[in-house]
C-alpha positions as CSV (number, residue, x, y, z in Angstrom):
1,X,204.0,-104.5,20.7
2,X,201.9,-104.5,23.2
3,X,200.8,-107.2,25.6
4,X,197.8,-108.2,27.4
5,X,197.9,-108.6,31.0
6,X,196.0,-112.1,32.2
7,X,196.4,-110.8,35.9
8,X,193.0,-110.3,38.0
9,X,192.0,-107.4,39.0
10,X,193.0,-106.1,42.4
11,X,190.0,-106.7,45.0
12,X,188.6,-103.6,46.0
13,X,189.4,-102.7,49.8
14,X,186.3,-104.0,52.5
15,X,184.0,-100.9,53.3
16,X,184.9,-99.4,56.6
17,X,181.8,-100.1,58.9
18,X,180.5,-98.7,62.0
19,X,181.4,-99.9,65.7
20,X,180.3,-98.2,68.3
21,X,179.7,-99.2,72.2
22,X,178.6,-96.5,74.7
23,X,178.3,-97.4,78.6
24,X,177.2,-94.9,80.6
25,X,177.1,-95.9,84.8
26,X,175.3,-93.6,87.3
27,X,174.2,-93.4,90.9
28,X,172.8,-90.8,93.7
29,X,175.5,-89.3,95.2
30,X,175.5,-86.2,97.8
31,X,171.5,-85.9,97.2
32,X,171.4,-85.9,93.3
33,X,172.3,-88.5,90.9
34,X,175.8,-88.2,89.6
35,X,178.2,-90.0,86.9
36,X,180.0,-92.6,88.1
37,X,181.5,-94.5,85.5
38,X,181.4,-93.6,81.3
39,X,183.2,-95.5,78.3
40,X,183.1,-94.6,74.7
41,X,184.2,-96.7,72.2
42,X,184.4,-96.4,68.2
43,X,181.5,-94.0,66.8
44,X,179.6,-94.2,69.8
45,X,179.6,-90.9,72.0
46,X,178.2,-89.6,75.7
47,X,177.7,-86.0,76.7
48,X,176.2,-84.9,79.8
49,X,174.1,-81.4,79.9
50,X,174.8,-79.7,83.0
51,X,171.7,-80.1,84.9
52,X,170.5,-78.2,88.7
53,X,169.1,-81.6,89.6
54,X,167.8,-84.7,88.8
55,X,166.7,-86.4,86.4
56,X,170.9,-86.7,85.0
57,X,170.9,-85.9,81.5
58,X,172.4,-88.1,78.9
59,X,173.0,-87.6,75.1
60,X,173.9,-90.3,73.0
61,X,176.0,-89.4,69.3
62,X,177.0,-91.9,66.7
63,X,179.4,-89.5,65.1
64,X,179.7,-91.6,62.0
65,X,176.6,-89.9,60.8
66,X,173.9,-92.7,60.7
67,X,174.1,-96.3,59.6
68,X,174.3,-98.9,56.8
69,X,174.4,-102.8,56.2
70,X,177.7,-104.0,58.5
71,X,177.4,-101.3,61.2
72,X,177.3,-101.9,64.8
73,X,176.2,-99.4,67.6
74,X,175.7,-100.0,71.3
75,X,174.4,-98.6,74.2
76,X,174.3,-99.7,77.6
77,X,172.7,-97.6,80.7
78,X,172.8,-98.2,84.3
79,X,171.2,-96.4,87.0
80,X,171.7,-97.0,90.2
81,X,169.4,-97.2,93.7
82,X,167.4,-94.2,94.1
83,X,168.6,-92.6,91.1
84,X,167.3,-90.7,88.1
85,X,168.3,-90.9,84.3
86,X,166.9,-89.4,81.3
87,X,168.5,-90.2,77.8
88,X,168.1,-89.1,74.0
89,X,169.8,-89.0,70.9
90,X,171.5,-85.5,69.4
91,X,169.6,-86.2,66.3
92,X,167.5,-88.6,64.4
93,X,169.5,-92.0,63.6
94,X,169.2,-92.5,60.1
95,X,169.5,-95.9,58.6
96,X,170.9,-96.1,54.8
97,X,170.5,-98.5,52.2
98,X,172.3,-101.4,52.1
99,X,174.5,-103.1,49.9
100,X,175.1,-105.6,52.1
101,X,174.5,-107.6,55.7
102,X,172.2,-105.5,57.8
103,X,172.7,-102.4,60.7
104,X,172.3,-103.3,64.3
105,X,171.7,-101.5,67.6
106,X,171.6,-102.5,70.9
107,X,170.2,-101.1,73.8
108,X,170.5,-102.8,77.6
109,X,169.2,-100.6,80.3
110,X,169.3,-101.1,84.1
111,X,167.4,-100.1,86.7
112,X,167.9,-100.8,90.6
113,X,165.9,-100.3,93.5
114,X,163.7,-97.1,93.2
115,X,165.8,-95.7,90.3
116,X,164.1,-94.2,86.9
117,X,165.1,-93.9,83.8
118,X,163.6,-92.3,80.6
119,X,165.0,-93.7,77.8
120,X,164.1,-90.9,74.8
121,X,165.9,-91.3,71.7
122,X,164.9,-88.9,69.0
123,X,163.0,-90.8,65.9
124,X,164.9,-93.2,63.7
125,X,164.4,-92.8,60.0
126,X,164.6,-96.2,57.7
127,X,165.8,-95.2,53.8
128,X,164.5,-97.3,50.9
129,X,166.5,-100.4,51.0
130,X,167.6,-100.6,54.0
131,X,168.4,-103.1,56.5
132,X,168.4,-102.9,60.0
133,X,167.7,-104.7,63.7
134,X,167.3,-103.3,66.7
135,X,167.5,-105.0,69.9
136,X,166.1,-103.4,73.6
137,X,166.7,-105.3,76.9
138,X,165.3,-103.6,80.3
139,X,165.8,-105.0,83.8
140,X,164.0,-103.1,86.3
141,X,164.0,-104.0,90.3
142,X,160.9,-104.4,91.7
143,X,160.4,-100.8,92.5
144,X,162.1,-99.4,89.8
145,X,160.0,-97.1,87.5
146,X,160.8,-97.1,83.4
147,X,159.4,-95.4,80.3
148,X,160.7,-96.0,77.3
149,X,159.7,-95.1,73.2
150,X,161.2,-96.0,70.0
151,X,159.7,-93.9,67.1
152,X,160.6,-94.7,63.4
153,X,159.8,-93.0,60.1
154,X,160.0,-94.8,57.3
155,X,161.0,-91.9,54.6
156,X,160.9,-88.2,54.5
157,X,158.0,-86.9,52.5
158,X,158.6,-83.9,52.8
159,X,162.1,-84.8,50.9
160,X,160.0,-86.7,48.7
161,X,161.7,-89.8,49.9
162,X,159.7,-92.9,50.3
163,X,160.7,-96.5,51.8
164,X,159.1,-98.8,50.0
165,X,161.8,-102.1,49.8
166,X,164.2,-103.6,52.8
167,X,164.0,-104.7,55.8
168,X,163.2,-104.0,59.6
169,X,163.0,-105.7,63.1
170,X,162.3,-104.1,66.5
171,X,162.7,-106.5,69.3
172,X,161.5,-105.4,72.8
173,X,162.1,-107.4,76.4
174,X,161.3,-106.1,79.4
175,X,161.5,-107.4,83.1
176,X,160.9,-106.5,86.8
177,X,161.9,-108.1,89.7
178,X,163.5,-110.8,87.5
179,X,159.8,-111.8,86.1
180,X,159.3,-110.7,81.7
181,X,156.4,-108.3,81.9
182,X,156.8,-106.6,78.5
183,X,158.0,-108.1,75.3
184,X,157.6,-108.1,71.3
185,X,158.8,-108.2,67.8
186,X,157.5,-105.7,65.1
187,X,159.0,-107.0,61.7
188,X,158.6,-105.8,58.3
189,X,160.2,-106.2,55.4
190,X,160.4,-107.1,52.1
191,X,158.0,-105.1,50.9
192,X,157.5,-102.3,53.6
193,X,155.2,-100.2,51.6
194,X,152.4,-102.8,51.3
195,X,153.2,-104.4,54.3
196,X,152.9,-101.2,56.4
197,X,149.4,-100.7,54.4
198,X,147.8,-103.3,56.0
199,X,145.2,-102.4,58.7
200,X,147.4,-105.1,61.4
201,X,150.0,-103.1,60.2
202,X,150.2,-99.4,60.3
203,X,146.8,-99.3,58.2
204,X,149.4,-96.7,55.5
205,X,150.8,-94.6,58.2
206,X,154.5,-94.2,57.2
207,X,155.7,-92.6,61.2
208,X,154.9,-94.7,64.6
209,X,155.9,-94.7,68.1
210,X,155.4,-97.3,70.6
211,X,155.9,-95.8,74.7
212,X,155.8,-98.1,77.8
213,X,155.4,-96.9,81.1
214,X,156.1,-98.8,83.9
215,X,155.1,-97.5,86.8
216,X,152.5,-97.4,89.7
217,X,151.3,-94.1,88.2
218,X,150.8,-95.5,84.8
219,X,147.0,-96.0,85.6
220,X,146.6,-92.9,86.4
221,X,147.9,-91.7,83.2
222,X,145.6,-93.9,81.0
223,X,142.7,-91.4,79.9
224,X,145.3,-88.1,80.1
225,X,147.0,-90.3,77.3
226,X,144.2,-91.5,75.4
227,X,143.0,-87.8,74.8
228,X,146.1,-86.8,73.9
229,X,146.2,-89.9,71.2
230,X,142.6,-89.3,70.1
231,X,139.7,-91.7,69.7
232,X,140.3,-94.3,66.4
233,X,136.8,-93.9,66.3
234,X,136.7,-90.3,65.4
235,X,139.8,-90.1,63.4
236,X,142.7,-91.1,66.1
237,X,145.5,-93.0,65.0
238,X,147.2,-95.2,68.5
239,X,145.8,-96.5,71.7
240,X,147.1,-97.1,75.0
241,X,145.8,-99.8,77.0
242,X,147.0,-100.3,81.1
243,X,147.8,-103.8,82.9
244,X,148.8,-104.2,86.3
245,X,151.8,-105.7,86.9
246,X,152.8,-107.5,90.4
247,X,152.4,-104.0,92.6
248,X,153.7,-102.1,89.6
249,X,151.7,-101.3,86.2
250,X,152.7,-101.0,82.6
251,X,151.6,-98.4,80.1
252,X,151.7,-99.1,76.8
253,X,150.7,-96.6,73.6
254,X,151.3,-96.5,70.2
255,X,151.2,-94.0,67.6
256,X,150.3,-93.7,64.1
257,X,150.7,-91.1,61.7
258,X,150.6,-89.8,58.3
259,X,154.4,-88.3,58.5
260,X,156.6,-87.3,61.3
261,X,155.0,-83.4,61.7
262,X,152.1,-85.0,62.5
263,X,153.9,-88.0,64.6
264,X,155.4,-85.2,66.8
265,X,152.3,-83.0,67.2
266,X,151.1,-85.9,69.6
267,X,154.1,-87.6,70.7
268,X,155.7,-84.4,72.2
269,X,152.5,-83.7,74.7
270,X,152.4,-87.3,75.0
271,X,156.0,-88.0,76.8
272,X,155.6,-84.5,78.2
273,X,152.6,-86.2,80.5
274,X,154.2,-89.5,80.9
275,X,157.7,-87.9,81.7
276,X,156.3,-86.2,84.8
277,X,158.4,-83.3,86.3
278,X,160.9,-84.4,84.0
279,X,159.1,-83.2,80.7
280,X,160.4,-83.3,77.7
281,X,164.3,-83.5,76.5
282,X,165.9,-80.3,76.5
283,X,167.4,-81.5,72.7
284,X,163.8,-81.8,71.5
285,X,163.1,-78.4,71.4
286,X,166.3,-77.2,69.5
């Protein structure tokens, strides 16, 4: 004989989820900028590239291999007076679909007196169905010089992978001398595909990059950077535009292309110019 069991199911364990916080502190020390103070926590990992002199060099890893709905990564930078810092990612940060919740990053970054800091990450790359925030918070000093880019792909092509549901958020704030000089909120989502169709939008381009310079060279730079971008009259995709800023000025371009071959055929030449001496990161060449 046998009998039927009237006892639930067990509940299926939670999903392990991402947590990561990286905290990377560094100053001029001896004639060159030099760690001072690192902490790693969870997924989130630091290494620093031997380097003859400045800018330092920082690479950020999320070991757990990208992220999904639930996950949790941050970073925070700090560079000190007279100090130097450039900072990327080992690889592009890929964002899966989720099941639940959504992925967040967040990025604070420091700047005092007469410091720099090139913040660099590789691109990220948003999956159908995916959810995902990001969050960037910059505090320059008055003299403090910044430039900063956030690139995102949404799908591979050339994997034949295409987003075209979920969610996304990119949320900018950026101040000097205590005063907001930079800030917005690109969002889009549900429907990414026919949102990022839209001339407001991306007008169908599925890779963009945003850069911000801030810097008393950033006029300067203006035209070197709007022939790099191309004329949207004549077939360009991006702009840049300049405003000054107290005795500073801001930088800003964006990028528009079909895929991210053709995003990178522009944005390499374009950080190389608004990078300076500095170029381009060492990890972008591999």
């Amino acid at each position: 004989m046998i009998e039927n069991s009237s006892r639930p199911a067990a509940p299926l364990p939670a999903a392990q989820r991402v947590a990561g916080l990286g905290r990377l502190f560094c100053g001029k020390s001896g004639g060159r900028t030099r760690l001072q103070r690192l902490y790693q926590d969870g997924s989130a990992k630091i290494r620093l590239p031997a380097v003859q002199d400045d800018p330092l060099e920082a690479v950020l890893i999320n070991t757990a291999g990208g992220l999904t709905g639930g996950d949790r990564l941050g970073w925070a930078i700090e560079v000190g007076a007279d100090a130097s810092a450039s900072v990327t990612t080992q690889a592009c940060e890929k964002v899966y679909r989720a099941a639940a919740d959504r992925a967040e990053t967040s990025v604070g970054l420091r700047v005092a007196p007469r410091g720099r800091i090139a913040w660099l990450p590789q691109e990220t790359i948003v999956f159908d169905r995916a959810a995902f925030a990001r969050t960037l918070d910059v505090e320059l000093a008055q003299d403090a010089e910044a430039l900063i880019l956030e690139a995102t792909l949404f799908g591979r092509l050339a994997m034949g992978e295409r987003t075209t549901d979920g969610s996304f958020h990119d949320r900018w704030r950026v101040s000097q001398g205590g005063a907001l000089i930079h800030a917005e909120d690109f969002r889009v989502g549900p429907d990414i595909a026919a949102t990022l169709q839209r001339p407001a939008a991306a007008g169908g381009a599925l890779a963009i990059a945003t850069l911000l310079l801030v810097s008393p060279q950033a006029e300067s730079l203006l035209e070197p950077a709007r022939a790099i971008i191309g004329d949207p009259h004549v077939g360009g995709e991006g702009g840049a535009s300049f405003w000054s800023v107290g005795r500073s000025g801001k930088l800003l371009a964006r990028l528009c292309a079909g895929d991210g071959y053709q995003l990178r055929k522009r944005l390499v030449p374009l950080v190389e110019l608004l990078n300076g001496r500095a170029g381009l990161p060492k990890l972008w060449s591999l």
